[in-house]
C-alpha positions as CSV (number, residue, x, y, z in Angstrom):
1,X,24.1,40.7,-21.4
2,X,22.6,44.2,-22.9
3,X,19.9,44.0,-19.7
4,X,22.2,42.9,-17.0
5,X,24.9,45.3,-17.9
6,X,22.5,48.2,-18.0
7,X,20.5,47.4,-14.9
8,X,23.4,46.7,-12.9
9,X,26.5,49.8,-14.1
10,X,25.9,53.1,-14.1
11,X,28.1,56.1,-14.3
12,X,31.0,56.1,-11.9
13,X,31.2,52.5,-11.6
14,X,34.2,50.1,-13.2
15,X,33.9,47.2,-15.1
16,X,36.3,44.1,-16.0
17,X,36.1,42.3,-19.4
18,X,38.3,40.1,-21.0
19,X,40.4,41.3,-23.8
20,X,40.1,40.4,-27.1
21,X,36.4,40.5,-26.1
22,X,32.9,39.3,-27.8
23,X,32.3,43.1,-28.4
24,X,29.0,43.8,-26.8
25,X,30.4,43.4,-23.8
26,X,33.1,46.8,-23.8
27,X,30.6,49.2,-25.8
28,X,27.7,48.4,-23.5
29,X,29.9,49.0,-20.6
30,X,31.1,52.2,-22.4
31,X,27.1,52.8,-22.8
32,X,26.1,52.7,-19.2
33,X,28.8,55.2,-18.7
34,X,30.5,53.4,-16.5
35,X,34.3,52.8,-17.0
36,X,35.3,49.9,-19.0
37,X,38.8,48.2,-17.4
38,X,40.1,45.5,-20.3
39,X,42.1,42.7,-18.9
40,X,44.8,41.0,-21.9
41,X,44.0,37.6,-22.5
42,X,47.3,35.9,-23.0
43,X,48.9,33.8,-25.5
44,X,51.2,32.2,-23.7
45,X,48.4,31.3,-21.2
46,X,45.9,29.6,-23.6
47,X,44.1,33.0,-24.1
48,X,43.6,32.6,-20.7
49,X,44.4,36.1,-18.3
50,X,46.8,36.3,-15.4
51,X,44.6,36.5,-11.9
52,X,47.0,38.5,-9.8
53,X,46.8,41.0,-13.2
54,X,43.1,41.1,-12.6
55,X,43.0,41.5,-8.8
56,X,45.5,44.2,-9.6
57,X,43.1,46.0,-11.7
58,X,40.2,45.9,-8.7
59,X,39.6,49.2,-7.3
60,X,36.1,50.0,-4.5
61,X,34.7,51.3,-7.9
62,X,34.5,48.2,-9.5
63,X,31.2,46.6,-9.6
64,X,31.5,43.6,-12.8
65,X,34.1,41.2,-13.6
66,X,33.0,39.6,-17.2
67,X,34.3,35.9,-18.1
68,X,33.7,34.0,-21.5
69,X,34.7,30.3,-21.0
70,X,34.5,29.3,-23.6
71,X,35.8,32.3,-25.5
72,X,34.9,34.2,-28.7
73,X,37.1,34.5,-30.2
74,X,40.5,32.7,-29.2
75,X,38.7,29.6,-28.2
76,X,40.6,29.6,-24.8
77,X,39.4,28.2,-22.0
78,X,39.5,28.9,-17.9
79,X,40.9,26.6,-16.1
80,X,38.9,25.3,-12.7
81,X,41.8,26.9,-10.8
82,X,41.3,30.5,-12.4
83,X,38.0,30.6,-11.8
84,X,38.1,29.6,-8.1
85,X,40.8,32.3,-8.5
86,X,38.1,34.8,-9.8
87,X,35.9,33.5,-7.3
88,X,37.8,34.8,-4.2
89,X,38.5,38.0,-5.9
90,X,34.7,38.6,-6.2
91,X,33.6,38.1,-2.6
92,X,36.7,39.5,-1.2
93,X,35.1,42.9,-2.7
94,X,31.6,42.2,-3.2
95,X,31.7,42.3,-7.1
96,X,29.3,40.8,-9.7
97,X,30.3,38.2,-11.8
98,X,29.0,38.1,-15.7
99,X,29.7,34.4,-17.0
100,X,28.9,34.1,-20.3
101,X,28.9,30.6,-21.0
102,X,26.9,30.2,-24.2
103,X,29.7,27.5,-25.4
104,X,29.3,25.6,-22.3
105,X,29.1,21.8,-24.2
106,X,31.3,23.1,-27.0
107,X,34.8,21.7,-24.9
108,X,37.2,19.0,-26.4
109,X,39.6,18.8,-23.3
110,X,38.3,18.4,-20.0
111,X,34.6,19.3,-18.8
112,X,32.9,22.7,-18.2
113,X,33.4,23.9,-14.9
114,X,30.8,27.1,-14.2
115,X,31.7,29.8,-11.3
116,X,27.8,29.6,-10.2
117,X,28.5,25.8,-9.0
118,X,30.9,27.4,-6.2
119,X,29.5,27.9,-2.5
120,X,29.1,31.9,-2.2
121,X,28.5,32.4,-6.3
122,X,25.0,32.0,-7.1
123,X,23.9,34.8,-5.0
124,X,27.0,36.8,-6.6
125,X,26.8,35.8,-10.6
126,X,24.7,36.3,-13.6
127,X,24.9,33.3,-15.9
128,X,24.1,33.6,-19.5
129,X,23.8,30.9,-21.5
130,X,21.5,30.7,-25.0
131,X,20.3,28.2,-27.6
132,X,22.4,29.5,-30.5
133,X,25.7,27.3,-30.1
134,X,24.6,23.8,-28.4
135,X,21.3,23.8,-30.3
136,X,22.6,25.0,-33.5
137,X,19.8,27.9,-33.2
138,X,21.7,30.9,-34.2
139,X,19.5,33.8,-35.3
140,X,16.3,33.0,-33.6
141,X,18.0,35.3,-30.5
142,X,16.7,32.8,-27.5
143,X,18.9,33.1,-24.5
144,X,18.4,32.9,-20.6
145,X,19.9,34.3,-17.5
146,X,20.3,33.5,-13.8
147,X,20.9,36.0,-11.4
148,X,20.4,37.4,-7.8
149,X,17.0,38.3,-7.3
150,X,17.5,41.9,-7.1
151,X,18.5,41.8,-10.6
152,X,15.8,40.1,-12.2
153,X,12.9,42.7,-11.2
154,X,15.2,45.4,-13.2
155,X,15.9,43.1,-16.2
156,X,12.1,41.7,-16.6
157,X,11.3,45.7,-16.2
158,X,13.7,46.2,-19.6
159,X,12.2,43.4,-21.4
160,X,9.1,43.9,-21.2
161,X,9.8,47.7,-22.7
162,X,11.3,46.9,-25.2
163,X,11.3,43.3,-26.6
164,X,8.1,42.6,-25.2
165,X,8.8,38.4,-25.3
166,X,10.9,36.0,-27.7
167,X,8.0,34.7,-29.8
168,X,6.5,32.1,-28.9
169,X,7.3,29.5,-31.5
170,X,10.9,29.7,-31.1
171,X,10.3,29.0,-27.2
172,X,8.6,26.1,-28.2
173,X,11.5,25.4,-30.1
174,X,13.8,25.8,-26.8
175,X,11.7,23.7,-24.7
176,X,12.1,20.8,-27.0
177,X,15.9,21.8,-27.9
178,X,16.2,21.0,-23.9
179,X,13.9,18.2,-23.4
180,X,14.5,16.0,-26.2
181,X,17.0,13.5,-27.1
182,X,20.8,15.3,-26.4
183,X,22.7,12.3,-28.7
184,X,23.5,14.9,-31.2
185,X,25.6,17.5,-29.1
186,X,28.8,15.2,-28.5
187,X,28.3,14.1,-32.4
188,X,28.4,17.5,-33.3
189,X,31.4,18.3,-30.8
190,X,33.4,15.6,-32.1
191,X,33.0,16.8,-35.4
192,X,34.4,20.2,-34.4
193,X,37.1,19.0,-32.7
194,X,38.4,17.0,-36.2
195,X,37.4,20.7,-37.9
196,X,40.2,22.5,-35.0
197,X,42.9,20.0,-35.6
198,X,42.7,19.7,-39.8
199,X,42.7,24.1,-39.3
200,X,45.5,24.1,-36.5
201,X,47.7,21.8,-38.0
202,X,46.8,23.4,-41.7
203,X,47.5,26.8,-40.3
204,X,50.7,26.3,-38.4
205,X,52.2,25.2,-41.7
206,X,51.9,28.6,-43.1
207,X,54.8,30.1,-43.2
208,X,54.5,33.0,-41.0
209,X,51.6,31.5,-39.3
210,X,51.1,30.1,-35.6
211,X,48.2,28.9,-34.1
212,X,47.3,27.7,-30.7
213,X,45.1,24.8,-30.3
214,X,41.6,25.9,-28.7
215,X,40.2,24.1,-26.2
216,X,36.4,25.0,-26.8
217,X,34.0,27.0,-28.9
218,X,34.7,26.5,-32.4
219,X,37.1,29.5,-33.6
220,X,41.2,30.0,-34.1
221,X,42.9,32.7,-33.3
222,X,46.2,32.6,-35.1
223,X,48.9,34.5,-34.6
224,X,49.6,36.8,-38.1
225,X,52.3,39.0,-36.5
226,X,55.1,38.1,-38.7
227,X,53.3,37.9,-42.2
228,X,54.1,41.9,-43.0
229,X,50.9,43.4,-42.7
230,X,48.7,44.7,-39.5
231,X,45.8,42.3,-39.1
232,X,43.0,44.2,-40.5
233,X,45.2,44.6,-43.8
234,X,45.8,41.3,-43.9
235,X,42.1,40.4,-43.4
236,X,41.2,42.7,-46.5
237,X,44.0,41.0,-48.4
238,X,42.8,37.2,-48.0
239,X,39.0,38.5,-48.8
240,X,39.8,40.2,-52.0
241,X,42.9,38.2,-53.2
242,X,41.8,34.5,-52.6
243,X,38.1,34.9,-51.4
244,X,38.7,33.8,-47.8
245,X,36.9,35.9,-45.1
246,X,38.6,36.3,-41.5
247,X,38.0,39.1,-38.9
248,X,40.6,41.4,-37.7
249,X,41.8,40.2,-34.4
250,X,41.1,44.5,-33.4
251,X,37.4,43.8,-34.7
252,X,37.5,42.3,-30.8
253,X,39.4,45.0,-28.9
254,X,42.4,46.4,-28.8
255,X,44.6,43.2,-27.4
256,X,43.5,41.6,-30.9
257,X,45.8,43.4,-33.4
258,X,48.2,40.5,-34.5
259,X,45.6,38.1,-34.9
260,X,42.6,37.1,-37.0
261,X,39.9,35.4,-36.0
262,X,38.6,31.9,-38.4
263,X,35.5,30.1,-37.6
264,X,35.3,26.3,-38.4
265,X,31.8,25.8,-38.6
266,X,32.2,24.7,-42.5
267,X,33.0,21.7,-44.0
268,X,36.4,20.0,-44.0
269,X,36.4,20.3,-47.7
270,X,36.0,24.3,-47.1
271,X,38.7,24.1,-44.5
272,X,41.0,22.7,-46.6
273,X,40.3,25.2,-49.4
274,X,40.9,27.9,-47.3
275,X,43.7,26.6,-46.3
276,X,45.0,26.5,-49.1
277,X,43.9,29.8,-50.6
278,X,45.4,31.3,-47.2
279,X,48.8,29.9,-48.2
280,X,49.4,30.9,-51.7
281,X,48.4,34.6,-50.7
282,X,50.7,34.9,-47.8
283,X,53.1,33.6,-50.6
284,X,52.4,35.7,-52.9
285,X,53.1,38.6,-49.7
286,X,56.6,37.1,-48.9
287,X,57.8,37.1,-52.6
């Protein structure tokens, strides 16, 4: 996404991201100088946004619409419908799609639908997809992109002045990540899914606490607007009074504050821990 955004934007130009956001995505914007248009990603929608609010923020200048379906961090997910939606809006006025769909196989309801599969797309996308989620291969920083040829002369251009290549080894790694037996992924799904429904359920009993049941990736986002405390207090709180570490909802844009963000990449036996650590502090607030 750090290539693509900087080969394509320049100054003058408008982008669309989602907001809350994975953060790269608004300061690289910001970075190319161009102007960087958040959209809200609603609640009441799954964390998905409204489509007649985004083709209401389209103006000639905008060049970039950025989806995350999967998202980090609400764990929402686009329906088929939106993204045929998004679709329209993007050929209608000859704008560049950014799907970052690195949690592509990480989806409990439903099936992964990807805006490059639609007639008219491919030529119009840039798909990004990596090895960190599905392949459990976070750190080692392999990723891959498709895009419109025009694109990939600029992009190959930044690599090669700055990272040069991933390192051999780890795209060994990849090729066998991708080649060899897949078995493991809908294991490693299905344990997620029993991780999001022990955390969900755990959280909405909070008192003060309401959570919305993700349909992918493997984060929460819930709802801490009625504890007493703006979110990035609240955050602070849980990590030096019970030893529990969230992020601030606003550590992911502006649309976040009210909400923290928990992964549930631990164990159930962590889960519940936290869980429980969550809810004597937030007593121990209300007393």
């Amino acid at each position: 996404m750090f290539y693509s955004i900087l080969a394509l934007l320049e100054e003058g130009d408008e982008a669309i991201y989602p907001n809350p956001l994975f953060p790269i995505y608004e300061s690289m914007i910001n970075f190319t100088g161009a102007k960087a248009v958040p959209i809200p990603l609603r609640e009441e929608l799954d964390f998905r946004f409204d489509v007649d609010e985004l083709r209401s923020k389209v103006t000639p200048r905008t060049k970039l619409i950025i989806i995350n379906s999967p998202h980090n961090p609400t764990g929402g997910v686009l329906e088929e419908d939106d993204i045929r939606a998004i679709a329209d809006i993007a050929q209608k006025y000859n704008i560049i799609v950014l799907s970052d769909e690195v949690y592509e196989h990480i989806i409990y309801e439903g099936k992964p639908f990807s805006i490059a599969s639609l007639s008219d797309m491919l030529d119009r996308t840039i798909l990004l997809n990596g090895f960190s989620k599905t392949y459990a291969m976070t750190g080692w920083r392999l990723g891959y992109a498709v895009m419109p040829p025009e694109l990939v002369e600029l992009v190959v251009y930044l690599i090669a002045n700055s990272v040069s290549c991933t390192t051999p080894f780890i795209q060994y790694a990849g090729i066998e990540a991708l080649t060899g037996p897949q078995d493991n992924i809908p294991k490693m799904v299905n344990e997620f899914k029993k991780r999001r429904d022990l955390i969900v359920e755990g959280l909405n009993e909070i008192p003060g606490i309401s959570c919305r049941r993700p349909k992918g990736a493997f984060y929460v986002f819930p709802n801490v607007k009625k504890v007493g405390m703006n979110c990035k207090q609240l955050a602070n709180y849980l990590l030096n009074e019970v030893g529990v570490a969230t992020l601030p909802g606003t550590d992911f844009g502006k649309y976040g504050e009210g909400y923290l963000r928990l992964s549930y990449t631990t164990s159930q036996e962590n889960i519940k821990k936290a869980l429980e650590r969550i809810d004597t502090a937030i007593a121990k607030i209300a007393a």
